[in-house]
PDB file of N, CA, C and O in Angstrom:
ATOM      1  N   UNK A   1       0.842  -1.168   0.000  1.00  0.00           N
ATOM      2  CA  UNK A   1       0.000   0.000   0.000  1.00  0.00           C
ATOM      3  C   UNK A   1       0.890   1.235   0.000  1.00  0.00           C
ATOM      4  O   UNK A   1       1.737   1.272   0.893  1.00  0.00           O
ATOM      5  N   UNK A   2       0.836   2.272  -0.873  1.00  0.00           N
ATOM      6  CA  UNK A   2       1.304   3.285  -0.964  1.00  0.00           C
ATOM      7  C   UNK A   2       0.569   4.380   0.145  1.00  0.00           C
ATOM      8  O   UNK A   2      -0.638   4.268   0.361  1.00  0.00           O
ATOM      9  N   UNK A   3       1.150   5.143   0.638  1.00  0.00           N
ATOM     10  CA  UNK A   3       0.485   6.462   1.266  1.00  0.00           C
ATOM     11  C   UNK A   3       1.245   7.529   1.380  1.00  0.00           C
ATOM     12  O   UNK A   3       2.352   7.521   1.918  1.00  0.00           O
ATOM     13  N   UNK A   4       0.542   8.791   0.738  1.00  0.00           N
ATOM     14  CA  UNK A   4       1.102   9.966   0.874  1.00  0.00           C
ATOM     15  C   UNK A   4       0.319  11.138   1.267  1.00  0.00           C
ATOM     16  O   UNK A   4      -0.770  11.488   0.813  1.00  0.00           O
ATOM     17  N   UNK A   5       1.125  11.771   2.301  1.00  0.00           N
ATOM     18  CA  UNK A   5      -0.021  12.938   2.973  1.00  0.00           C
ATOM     19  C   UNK A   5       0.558  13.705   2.442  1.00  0.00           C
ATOM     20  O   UNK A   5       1.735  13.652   2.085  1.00  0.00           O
ATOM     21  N   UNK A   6      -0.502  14.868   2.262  1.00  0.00           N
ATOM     22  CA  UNK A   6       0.210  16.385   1.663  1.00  0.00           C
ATOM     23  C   UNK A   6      -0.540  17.262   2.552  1.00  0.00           C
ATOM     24  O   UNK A   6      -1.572  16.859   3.090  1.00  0.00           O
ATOM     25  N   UNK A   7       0.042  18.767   2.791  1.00  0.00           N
ATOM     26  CA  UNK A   7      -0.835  20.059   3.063  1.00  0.00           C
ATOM     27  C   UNK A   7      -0.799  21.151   2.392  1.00  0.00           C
ATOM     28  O   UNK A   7       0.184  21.851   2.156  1.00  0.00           O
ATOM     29  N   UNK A   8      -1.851  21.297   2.089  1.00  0.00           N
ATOM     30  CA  UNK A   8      -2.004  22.494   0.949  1.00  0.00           C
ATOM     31  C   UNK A   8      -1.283  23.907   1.395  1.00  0.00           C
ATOM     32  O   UNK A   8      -1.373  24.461   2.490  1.00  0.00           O
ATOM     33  N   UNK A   9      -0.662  24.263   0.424  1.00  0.00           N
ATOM     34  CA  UNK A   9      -0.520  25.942   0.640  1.00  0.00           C
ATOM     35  C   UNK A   9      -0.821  26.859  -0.499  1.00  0.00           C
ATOM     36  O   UNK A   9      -1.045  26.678  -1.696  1.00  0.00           O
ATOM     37  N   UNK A  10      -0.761  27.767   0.176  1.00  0.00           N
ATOM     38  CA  UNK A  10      -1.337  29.051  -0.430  1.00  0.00           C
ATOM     39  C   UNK A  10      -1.484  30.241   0.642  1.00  0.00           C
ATOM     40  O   UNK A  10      -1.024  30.459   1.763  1.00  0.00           O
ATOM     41  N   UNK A  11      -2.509  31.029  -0.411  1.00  0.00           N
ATOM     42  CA  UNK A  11      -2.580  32.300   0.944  1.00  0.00           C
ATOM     43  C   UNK A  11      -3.470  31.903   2.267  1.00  0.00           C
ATOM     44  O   UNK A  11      -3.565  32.637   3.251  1.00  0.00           O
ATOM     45  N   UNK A  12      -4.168  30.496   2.118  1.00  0.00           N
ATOM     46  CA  UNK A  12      -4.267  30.037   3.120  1.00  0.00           C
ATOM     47  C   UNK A  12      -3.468  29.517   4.244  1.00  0.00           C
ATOM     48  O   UNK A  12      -3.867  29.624   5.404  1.00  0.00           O
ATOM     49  N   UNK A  13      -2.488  29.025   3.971  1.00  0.00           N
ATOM     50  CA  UNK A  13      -1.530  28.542   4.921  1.00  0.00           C
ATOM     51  C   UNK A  13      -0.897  30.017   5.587  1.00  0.00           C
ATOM     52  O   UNK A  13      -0.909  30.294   6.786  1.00  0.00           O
ATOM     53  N   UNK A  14      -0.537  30.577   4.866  1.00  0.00           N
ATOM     54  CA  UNK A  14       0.046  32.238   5.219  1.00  0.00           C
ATOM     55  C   UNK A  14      -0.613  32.761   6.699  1.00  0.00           C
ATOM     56  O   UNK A  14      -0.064  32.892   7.793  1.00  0.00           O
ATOM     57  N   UNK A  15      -1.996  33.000   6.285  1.00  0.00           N
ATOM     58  CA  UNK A  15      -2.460  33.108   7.389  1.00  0.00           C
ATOM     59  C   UNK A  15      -3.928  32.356   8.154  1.00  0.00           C
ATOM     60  O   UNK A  15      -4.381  31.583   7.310  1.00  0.00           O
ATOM     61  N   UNK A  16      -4.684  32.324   9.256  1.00  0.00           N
ATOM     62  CA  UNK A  16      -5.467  31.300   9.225  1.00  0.00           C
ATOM     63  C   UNK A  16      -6.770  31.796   8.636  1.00  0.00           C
ATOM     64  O   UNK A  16      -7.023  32.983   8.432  1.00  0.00           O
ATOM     65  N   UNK A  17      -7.615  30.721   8.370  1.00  0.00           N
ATOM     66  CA  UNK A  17      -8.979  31.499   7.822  1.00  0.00           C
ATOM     67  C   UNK A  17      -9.706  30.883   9.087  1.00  0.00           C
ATOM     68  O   UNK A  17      -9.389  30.466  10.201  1.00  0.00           O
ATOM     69  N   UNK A  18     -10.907  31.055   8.284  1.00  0.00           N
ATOM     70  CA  UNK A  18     -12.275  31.192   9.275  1.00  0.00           C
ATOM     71  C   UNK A  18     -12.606  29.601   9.392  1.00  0.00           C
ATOM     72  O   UNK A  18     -13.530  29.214  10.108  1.00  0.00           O
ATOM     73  N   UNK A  19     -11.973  28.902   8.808  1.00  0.00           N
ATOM     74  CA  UNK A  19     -12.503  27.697   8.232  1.00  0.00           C
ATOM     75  C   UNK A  19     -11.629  26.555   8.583  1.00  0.00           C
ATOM     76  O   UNK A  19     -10.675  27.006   7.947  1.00  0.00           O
ATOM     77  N   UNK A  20     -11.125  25.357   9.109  1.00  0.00           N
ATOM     78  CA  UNK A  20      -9.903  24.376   8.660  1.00  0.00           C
ATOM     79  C   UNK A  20     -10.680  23.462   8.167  1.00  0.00           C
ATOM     80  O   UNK A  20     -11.904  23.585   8.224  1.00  0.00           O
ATOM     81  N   UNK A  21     -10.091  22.421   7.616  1.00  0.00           N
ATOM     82  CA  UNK A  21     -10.531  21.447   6.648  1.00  0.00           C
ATOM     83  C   UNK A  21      -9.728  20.406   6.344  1.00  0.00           C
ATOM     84  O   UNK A  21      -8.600  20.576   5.882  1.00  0.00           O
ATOM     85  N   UNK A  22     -10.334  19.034   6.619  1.00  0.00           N
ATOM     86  CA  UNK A  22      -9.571  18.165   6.306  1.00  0.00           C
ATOM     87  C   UNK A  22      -9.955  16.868   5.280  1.00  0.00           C
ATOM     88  O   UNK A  22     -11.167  16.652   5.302  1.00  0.00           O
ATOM     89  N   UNK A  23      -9.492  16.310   4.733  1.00  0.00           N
ATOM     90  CA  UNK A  23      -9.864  15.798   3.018  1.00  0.00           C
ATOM     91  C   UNK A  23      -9.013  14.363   2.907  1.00  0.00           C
ATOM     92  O   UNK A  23      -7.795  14.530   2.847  1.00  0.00           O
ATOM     93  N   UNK A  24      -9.290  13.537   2.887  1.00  0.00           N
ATOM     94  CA  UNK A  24      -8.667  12.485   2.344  1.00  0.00           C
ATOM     95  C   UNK A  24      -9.291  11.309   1.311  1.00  0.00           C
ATOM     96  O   UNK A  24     -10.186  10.473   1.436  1.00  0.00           O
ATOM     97  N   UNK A  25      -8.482  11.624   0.367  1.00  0.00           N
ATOM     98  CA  UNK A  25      -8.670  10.916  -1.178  1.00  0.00           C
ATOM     99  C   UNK A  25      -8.152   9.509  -1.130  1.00  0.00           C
ATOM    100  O   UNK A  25      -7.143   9.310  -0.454  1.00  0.00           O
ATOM    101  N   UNK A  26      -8.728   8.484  -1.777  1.00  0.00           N
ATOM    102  CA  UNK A  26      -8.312   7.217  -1.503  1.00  0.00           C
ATOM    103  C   UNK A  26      -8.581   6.616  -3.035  1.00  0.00           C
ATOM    104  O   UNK A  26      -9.740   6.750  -3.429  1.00  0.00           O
ATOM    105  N   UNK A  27      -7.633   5.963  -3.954  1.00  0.00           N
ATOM    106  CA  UNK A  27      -7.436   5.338  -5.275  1.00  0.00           C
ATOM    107  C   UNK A  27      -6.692   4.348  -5.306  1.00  0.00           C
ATOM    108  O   UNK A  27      -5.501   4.382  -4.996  1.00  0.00           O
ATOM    109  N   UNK A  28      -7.594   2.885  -5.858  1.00  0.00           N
ATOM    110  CA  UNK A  28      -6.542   2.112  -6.388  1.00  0.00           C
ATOM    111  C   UNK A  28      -5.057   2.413  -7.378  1.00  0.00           C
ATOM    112  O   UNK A  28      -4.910   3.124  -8.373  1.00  0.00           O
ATOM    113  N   UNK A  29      -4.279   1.723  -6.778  1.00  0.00           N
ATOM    114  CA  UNK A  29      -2.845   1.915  -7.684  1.00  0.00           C
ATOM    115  C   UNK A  29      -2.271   1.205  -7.922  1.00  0.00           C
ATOM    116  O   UNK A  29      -1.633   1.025  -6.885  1.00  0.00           O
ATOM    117  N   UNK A  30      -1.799   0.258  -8.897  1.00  0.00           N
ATOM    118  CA  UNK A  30      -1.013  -0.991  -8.655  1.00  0.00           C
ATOM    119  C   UNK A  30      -1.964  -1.926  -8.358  1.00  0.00           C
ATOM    120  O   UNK A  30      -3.066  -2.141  -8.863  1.00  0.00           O
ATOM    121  N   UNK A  31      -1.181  -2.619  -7.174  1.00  0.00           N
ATOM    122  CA  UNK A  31      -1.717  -3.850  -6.353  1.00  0.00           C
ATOM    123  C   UNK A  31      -2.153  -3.543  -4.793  1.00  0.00           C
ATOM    124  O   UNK A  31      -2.311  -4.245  -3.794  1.00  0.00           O
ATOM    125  N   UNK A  32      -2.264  -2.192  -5.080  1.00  0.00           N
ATOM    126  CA  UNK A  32      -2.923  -1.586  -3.682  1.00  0.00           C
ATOM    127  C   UNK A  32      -3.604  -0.454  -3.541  1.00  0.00           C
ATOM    128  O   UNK A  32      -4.784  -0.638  -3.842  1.00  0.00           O
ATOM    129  N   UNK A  33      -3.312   0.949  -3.122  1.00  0.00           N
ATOM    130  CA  UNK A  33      -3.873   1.996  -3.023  1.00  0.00           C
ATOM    131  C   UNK A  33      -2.935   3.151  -2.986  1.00  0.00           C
ATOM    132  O   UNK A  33      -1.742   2.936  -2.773  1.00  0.00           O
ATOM    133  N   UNK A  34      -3.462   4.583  -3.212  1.00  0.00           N
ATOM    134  CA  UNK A  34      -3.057   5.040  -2.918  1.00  0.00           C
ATOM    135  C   UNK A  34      -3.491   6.613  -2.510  1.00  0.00           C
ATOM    136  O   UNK A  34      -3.995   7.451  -3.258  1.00  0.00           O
ATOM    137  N   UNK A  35      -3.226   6.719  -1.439  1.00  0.00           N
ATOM    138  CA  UNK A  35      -4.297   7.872  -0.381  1.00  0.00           C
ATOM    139  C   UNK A  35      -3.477   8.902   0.234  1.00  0.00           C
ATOM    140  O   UNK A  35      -2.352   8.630   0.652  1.00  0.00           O
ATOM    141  N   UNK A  36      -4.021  10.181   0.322  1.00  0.00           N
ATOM    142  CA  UNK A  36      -3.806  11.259   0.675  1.00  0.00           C
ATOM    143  C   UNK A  36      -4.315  12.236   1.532  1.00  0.00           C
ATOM    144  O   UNK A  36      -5.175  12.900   0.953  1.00  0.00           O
ATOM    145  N   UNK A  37      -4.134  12.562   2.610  1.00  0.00           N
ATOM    146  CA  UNK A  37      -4.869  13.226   3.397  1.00  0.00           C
ATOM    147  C   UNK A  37      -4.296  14.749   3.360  1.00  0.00           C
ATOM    148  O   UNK A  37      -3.094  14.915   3.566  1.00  0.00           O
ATOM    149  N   UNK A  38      -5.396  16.197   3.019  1.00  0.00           N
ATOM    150  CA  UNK A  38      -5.247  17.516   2.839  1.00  0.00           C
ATOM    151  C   UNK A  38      -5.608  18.126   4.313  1.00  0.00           C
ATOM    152  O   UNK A  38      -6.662  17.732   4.812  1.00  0.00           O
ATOM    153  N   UNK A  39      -4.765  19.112   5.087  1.00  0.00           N
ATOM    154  CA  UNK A  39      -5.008  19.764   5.978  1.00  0.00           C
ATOM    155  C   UNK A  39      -4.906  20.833   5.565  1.00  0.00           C
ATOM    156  O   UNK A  39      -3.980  21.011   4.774  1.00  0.00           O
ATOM    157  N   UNK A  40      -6.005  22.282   5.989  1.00  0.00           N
ATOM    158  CA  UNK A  40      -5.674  23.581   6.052  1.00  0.00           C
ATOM    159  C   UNK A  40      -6.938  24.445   6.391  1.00  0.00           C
ATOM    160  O   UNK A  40      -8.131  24.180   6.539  1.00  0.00           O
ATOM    161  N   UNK A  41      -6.053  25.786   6.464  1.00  0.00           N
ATOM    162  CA  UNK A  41      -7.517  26.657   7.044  1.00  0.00           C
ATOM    163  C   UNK A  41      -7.827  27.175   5.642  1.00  0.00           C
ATOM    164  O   UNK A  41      -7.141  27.009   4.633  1.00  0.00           O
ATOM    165  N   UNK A  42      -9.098  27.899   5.771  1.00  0.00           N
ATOM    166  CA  UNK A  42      -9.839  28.389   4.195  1.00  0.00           C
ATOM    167  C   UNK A  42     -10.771  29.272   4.714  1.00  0.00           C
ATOM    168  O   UNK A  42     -11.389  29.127   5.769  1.00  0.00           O
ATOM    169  N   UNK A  43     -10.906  30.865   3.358  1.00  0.00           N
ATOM    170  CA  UNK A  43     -12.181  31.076   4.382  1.00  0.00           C
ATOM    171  C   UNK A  43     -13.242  31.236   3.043  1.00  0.00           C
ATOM    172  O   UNK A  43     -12.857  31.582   1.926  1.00  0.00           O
ATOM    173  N   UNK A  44     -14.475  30.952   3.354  1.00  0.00           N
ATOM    174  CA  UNK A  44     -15.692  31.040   2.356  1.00  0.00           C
ATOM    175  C   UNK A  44     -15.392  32.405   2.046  1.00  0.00           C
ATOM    176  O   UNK A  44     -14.634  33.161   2.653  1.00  0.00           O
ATOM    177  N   UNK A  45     -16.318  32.701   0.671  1.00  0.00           N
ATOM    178  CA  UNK A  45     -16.913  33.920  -0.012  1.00  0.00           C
ATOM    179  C   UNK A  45     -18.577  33.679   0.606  1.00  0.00           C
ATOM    180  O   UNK A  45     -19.394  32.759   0.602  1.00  0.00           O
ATOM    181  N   UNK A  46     -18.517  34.953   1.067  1.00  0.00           N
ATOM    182  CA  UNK A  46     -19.871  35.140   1.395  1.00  0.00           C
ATOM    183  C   UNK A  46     -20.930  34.733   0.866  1.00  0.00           C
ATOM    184  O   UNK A  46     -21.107  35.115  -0.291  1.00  0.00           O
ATOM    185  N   UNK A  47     -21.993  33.838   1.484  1.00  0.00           N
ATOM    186  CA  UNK A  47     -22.636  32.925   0.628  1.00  0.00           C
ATOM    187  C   UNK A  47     -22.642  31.650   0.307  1.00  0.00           C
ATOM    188  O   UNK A  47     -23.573  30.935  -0.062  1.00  0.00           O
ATOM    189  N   UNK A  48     -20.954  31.307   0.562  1.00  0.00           N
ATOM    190  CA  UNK A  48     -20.521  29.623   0.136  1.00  0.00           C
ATOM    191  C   UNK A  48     -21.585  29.158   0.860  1.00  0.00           C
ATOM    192  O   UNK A  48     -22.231  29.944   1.552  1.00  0.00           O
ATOM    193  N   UNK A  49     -21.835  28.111   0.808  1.00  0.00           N
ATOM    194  CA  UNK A  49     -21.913  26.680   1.113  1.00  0.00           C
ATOM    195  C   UNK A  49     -21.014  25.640   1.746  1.00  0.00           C
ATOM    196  O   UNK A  49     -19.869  25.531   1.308  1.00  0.00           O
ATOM    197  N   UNK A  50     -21.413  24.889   2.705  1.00  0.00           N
ATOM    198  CA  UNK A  50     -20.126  23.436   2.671  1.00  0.00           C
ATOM    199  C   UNK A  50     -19.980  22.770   1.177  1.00  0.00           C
ATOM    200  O   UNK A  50     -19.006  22.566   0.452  1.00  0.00           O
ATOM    201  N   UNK A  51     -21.418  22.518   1.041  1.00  0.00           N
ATOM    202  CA  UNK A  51     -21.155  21.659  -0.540  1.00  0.00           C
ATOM    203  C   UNK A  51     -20.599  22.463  -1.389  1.00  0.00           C
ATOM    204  O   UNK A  51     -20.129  21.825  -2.331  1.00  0.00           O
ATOM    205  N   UNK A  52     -20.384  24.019  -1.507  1.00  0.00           N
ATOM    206  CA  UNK A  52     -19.508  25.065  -2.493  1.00  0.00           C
ATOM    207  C   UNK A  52     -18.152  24.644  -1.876  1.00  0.00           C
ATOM    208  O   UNK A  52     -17.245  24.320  -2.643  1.00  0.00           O
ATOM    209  N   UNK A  53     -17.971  24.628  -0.633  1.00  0.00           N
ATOM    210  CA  UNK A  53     -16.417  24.747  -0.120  1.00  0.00           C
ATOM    211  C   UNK A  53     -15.965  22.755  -0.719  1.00  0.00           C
ATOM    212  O   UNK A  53     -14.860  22.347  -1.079  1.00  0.00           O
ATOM    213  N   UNK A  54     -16.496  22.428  -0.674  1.00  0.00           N
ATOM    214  CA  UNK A  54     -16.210  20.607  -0.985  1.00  0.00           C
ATOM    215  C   UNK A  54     -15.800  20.621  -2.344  1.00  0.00           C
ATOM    216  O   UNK A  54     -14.738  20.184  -2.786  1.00  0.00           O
ATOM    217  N   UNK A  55     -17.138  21.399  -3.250  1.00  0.00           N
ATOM    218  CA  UNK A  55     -16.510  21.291  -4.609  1.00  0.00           C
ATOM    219  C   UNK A  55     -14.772  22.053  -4.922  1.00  0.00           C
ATOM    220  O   UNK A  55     -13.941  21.633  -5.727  1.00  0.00           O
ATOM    221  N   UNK A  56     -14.687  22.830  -4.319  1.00  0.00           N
ATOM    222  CA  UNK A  56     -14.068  24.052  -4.456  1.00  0.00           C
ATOM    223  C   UNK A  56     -12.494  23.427  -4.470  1.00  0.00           C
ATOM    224  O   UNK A  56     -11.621  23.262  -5.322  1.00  0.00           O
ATOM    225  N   UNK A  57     -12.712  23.079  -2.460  1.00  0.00           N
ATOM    226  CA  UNK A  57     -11.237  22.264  -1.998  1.00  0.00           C
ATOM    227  C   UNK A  57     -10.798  20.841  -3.072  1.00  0.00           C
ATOM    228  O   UNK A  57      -9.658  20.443  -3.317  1.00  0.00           O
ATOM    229  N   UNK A  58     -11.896  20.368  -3.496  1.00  0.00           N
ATOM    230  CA  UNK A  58     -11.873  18.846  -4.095  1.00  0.00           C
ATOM    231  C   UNK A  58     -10.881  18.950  -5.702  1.00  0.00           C
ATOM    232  O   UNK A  58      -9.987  18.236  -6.158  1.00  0.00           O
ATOM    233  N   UNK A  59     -11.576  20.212  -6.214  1.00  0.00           N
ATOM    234  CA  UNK A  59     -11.170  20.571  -7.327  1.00  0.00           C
ATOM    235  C   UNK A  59      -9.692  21.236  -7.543  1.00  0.00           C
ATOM    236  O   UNK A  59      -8.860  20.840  -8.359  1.00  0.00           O
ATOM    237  N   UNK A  60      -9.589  21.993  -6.916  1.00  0.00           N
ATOM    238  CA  UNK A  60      -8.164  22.465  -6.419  1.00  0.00           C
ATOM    239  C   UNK A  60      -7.325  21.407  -6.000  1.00  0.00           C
ATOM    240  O   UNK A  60      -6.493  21.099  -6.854  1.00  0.00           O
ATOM    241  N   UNK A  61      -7.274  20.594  -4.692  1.00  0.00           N
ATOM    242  CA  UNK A  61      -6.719  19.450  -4.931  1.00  0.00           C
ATOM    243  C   UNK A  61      -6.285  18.590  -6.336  1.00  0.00           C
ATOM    244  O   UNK A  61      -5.258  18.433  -6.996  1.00  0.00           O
ATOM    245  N   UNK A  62      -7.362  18.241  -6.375  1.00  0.00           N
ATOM    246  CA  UNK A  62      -7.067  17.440  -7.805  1.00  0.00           C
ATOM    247  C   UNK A  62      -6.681  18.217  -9.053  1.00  0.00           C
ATOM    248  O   UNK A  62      -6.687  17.582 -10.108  1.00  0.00           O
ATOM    249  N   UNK A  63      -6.395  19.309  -9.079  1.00  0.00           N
ATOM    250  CA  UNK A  63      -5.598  20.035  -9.849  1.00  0.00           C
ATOM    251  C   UNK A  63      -4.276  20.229  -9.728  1.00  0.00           C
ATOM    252  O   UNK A  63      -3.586  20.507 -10.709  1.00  0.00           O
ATOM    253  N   UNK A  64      -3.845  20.120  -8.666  1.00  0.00           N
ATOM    254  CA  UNK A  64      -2.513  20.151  -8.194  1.00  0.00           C
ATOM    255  C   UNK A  64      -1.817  18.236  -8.266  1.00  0.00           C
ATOM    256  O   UNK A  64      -0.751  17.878  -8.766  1.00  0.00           O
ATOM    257  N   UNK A  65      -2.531  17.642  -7.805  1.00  0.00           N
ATOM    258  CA  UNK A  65      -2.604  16.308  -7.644  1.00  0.00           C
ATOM    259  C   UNK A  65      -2.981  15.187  -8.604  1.00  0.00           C
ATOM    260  O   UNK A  65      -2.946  14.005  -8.263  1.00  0.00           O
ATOM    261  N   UNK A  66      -3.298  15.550  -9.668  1.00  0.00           N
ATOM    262  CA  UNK A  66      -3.979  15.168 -10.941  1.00  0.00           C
ATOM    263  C   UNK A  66      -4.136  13.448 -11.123  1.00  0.00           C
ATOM    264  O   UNK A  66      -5.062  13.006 -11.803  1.00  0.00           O
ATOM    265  N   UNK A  67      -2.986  12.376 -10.345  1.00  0.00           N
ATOM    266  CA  UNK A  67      -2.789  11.094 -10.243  1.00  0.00           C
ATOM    267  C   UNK A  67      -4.506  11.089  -8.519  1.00  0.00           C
ATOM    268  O   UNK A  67      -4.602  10.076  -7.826  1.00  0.00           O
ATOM    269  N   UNK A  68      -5.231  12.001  -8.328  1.00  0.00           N
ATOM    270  CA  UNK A  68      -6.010  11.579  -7.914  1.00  0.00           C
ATOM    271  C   UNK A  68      -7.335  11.971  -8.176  1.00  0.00           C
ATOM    272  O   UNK A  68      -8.217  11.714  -7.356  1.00  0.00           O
ATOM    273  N   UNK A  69      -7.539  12.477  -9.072  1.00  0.00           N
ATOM    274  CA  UNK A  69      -8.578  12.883 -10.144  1.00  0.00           C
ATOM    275  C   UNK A  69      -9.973  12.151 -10.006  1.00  0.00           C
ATOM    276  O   UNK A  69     -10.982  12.492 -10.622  1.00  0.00           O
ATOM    277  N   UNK A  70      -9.895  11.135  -9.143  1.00  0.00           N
ATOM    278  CA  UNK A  70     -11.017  10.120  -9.631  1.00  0.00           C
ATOM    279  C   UNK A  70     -11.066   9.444  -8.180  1.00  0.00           C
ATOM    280  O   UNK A  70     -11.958   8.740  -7.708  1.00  0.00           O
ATOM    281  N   UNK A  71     -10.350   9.688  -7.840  1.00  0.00           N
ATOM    282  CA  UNK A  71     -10.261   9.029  -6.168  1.00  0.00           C
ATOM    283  C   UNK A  71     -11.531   9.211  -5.448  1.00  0.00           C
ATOM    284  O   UNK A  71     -12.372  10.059  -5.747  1.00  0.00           O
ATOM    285  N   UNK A  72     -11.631   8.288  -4.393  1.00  0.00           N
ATOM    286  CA  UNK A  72     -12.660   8.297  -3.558  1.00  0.00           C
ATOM    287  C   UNK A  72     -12.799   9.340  -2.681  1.00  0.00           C
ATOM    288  O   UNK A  72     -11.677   9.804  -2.878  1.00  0.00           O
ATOM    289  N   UNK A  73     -13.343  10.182  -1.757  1.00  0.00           N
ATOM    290  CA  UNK A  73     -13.261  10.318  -0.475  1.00  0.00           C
ATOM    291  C   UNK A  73     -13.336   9.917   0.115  1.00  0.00           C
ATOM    292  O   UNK A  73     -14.308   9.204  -0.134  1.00  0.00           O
ATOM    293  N   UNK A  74     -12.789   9.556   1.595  1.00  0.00           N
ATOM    294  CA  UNK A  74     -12.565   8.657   2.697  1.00  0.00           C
ATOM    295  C   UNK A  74     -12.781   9.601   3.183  1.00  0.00           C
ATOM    296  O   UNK A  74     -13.993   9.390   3.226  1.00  0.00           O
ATOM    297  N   UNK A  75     -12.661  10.777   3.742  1.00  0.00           N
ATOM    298  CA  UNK A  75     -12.980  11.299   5.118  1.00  0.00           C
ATOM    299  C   UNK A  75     -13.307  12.972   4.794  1.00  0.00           C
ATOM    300  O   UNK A  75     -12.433  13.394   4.036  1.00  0.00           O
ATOM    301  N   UNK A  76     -13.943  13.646   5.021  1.00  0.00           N
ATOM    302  CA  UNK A  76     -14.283  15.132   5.020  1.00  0.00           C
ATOM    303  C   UNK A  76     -15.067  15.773   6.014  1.00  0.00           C
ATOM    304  O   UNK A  76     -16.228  15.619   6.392  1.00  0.00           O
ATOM    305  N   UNK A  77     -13.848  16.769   6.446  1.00  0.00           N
ATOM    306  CA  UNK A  77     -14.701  17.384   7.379  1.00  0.00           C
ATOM    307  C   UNK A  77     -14.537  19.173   7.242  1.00  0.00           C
ATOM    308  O   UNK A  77     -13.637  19.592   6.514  1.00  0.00           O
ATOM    309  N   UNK A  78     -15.064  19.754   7.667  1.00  0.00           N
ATOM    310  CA  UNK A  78     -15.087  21.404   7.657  1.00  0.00           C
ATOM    311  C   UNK A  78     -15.919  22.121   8.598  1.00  0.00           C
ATOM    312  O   UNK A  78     -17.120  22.373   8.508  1.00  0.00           O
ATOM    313  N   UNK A  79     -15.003  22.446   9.624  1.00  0.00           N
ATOM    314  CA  UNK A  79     -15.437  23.330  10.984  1.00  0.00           C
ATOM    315  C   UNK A  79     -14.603  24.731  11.227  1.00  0.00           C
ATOM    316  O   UNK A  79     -13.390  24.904  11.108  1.00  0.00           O
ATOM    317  N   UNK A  80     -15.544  25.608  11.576  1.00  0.00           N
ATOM    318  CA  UNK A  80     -15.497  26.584  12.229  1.00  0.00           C
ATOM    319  C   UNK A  80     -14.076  26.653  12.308  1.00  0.00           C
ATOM    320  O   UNK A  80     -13.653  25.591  12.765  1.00  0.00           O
ATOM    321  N   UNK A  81     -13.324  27.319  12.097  1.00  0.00           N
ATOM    322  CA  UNK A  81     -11.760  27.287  13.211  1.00  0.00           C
ATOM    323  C   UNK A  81     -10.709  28.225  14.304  1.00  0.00           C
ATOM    324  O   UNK A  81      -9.531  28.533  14.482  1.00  0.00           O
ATOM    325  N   UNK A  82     -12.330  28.438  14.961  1.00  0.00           N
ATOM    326  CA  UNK A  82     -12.539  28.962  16.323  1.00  0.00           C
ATOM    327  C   UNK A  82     -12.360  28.082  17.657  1.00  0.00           C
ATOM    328  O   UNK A  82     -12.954  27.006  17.719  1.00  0.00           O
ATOM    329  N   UNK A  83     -11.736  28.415  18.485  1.00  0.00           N
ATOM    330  CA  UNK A  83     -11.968  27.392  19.507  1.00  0.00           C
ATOM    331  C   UNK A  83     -12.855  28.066  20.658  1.00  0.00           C
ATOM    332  O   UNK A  83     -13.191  27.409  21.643  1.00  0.00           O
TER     333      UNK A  83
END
């Protein structure tokens, strides 16, 4: 089984948003798999949606990541990132 974690950057990582988010993509590869888990903060445009922020993060990912284009999700979450 292959596994590789990544964390996104951008002007999100720079500084925090309103938002963190975590994402993990899961694809056969070979004779096994191969999965990726995305950490970071983000902040909506007024108006988003979770399901806007899902498409949004999903797409971006897999733009950068392109060998996971088609992958599953295994895990998604998106909270507040206030304590």
């Amino acid at each position: 089984m292959t596994t590789k974690t990544q964390q996104t950057t951008g002007p999100a990582a720079q500084q925090q948003g309103s938002h963190h988010f975590i994402l993990t993509l899961q694809k056969p590869h070979g004779g096994g798999f191969i999965s990726a888990t995305f950490a970071n903060t983000f902040t909506p445009r007024p108006g988003d949606t979770r399901a806007d922020l899902y498409e949004v993060l999903r797409k971006e990912i897999t733009q950068a990541h392109p060998e996971l284009s088609d992958a599953n999700v295994m895990f998604f979450s998106l909270e507040p990132n206030g304590l």
